[in-house]
Structures are given as C-alpha cells and as structure tokens.
C-alpha positions, -999 to +999 in steps of 0.1 A: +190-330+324+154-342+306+125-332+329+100-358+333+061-351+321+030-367+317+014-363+282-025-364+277-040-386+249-075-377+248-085-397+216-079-429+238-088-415+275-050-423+288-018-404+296+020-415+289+053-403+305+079-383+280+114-367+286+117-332+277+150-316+273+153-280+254+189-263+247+190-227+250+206-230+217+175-250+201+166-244+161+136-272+163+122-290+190+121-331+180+091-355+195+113-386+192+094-420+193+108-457+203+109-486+184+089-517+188+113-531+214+125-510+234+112-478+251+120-441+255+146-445+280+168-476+263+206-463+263+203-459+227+172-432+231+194-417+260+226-413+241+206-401+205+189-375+225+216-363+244+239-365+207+210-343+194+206-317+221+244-309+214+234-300+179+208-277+192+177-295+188+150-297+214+136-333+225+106-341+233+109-385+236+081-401+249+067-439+260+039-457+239+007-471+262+022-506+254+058-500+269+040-473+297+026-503+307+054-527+308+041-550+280+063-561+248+032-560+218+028-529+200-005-511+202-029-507+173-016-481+148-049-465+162-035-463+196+001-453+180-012-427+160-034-407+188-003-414+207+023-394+182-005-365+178-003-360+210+035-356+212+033-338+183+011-309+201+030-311+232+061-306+211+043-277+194+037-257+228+073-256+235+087-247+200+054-224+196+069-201+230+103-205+214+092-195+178+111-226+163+098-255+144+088-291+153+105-321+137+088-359+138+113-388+145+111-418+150+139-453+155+125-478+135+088-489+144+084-455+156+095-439+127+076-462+098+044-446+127+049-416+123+057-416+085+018-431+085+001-401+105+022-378+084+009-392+053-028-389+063-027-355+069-010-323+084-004-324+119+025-299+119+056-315+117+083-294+092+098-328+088+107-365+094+139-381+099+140-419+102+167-437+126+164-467+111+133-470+085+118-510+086+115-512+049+103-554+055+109-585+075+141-599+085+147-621+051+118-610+029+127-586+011+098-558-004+091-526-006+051-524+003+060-509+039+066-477+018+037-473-003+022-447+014+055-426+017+047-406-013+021-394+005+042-375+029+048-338+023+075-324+042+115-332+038+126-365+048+160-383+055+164-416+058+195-428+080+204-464+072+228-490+079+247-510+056+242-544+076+205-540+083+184-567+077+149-547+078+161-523+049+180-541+020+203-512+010+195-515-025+158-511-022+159-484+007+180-466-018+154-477-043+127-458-026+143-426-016+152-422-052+115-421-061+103-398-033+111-359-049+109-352-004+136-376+009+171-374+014+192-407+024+225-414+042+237-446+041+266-454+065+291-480+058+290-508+094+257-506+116+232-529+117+194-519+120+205-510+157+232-492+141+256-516+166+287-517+150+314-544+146+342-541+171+371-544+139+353-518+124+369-494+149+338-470+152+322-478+186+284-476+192+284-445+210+305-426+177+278-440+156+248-424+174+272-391+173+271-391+139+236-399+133+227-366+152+253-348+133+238-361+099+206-352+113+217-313+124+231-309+096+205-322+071+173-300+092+198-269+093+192-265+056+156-280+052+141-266+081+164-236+091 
C-alpha cells in the first residue's frame, strides 16, 4: 500500500502530495512523474507503479503544482523542473538509508521534463527511463524535442509504441541510435497511452506488465 506525503519545493515556496511505496526487495528507488494530462494517481500511474514494485523497484510518484491544484495547463518548465528536483531528493533520502540507487522516470510530458533537468546538470539520478518519450506533435513530425538529449549522461531506455502518434517510430528509432547512453524497446500495438487494440489480444493491463518488466530488466544490468 503507497503511503501518502507531502513533498517541499522550496525554489517556488509550495509543497505537492506524492505516493511512496518501497519493496523490501528494492534495487533502486524510482521518482515517477505524470504526463501532461493526467496526474499521479490515473489508473495507468497506479497499475505502472504497482507492475514496478513487483520487480523490486521503489516508487516514489508525485503530483505537479498544476494538477495539485486541480487545473489542466502545465506549469512553466521552471515550476516543473524545481518540482522533479525536489522528488529527486526526497527519492534520495529513502534509497540513501537503503544504500540503493535513484532512477528518474517520467510517462510522456513528465519524462521529456525530466530528460531537460537531467541534461542541465547532475542532480543524482543513475538513470532515465521514458514511458512514452513525446518526440513532436500529433502529425508534425521532427526531431527538435530531442536536441538536448545528447546532453544527458546516465543510461537511458526509451519504451515506445508502435501506434504512437507523438513519436514516429522511425525517428524515435532515429534518435536513440545517435545517443551512445540510450537503449530503446519498441513494442509492436500501443498507442502513446500504450492502450492496445482489443484484436490484438494483449489487454492494457499486460502491456503496463511488460513495460515494468522491460524496465527491471533493462536497470538490472545498467544500474545493478
């Protein structure tokens, strides 16, 4: 069961709420952050979390201001990024008692964040995985979003769908080939939701299981 907190972010004087949940098992412990639309406790969060926990990583998911306060635009990357620091230190007390590593994750929005702070500096992450990167628009195609991944110096994987519509699979594809850091897992089905057709036979719920799967698997051998 996740235990509620409050996490402090002093760069913007303001506090949001976060789910904590650490196996007794745990390798890493993972601050996991929302996309644009939805917030830390859409089903989707719940069911990744609890996928990941049974691959023995800790979670740490918390709410942006924006969706804290119960409004749909996305904060200022300023706002974002003071935001995911100070998950990232919260996250860092609990692995720091456990002497196990912290991870930075992020579905979507929330990941193409993080992948920002990350390249600015070091805020002690041992790596970033990406539910979802948001490589451009719906239906304009680019690859700009990723300039700055290069940037970025701790392992990577990307875990794509073959039906999204905010990552052309050839360019995604494209730009993990050219980062030396990344590591990317296309599956065959999901959209950038990674909602699966019902003919496909794979139901949402197997589809989260094997993103946390992909995602044990991949930080057991980066990240130990």
């Amino acid at each position: 069961m996740a235990r509620r907190i409050k996490i402090s972010v002093p760069e913007i004087e303001e506090s949001v709420s976060g789910l904590v949940s650490i196996p007794d098992n745990a390798s890493c412990v993972m601050a996991l952050a929302h996309g644009a639309g939805a917030g830390m406790e859409h089903s989707f969060m719940d069911q990744l979390a609890q996928s990941l926990e049974k691959e023995g990583i800790g979670m740490l998911r918390f709410n942006f201001p924006y969706k804290e306060k119960g409004k749909n635009r996305p904060d200022s990357p300023r706002i974002v990024h003071a935001t995911q620091k100070a998950a990232l230190k919260r996250a860092t007390d609990y692995a720091a008692k456990l002497g196990i590593p912290v991870v930075a994750a992020g579905k979507s929005f929330g990941g193409r964040m993080f992948s920002q702070l990350l390249a600015s500096g070091d805020h002690g992450a041992s790596a970033l995985v990406f539910f979802g990167f948001p490589l451009h628009p719906p239906g304009k195609p680019g690859t700009n979003r990723a300039d700055h991944l290069k940037d970025i110096k701790v392992p990577m994987l990307f875990l794509q769908g073959s039906r999204d519509t905010l990552a052309t699979p050839d360019l995604i594809k494209g730009v993990s080939k050219g980062l030396s850091k990344a590591t990317m897992k296309m599956f065959e089905g999901p959209d950038h939701g990674f909602h699966m057709l019902k003919r496909s036979g794979v139901s949402d719920g197997e589809m989260i299981a094997k993103l946390a799967k992909e995602s044990g698997k991949w930080l057991r051998v980066k990240i130990g």
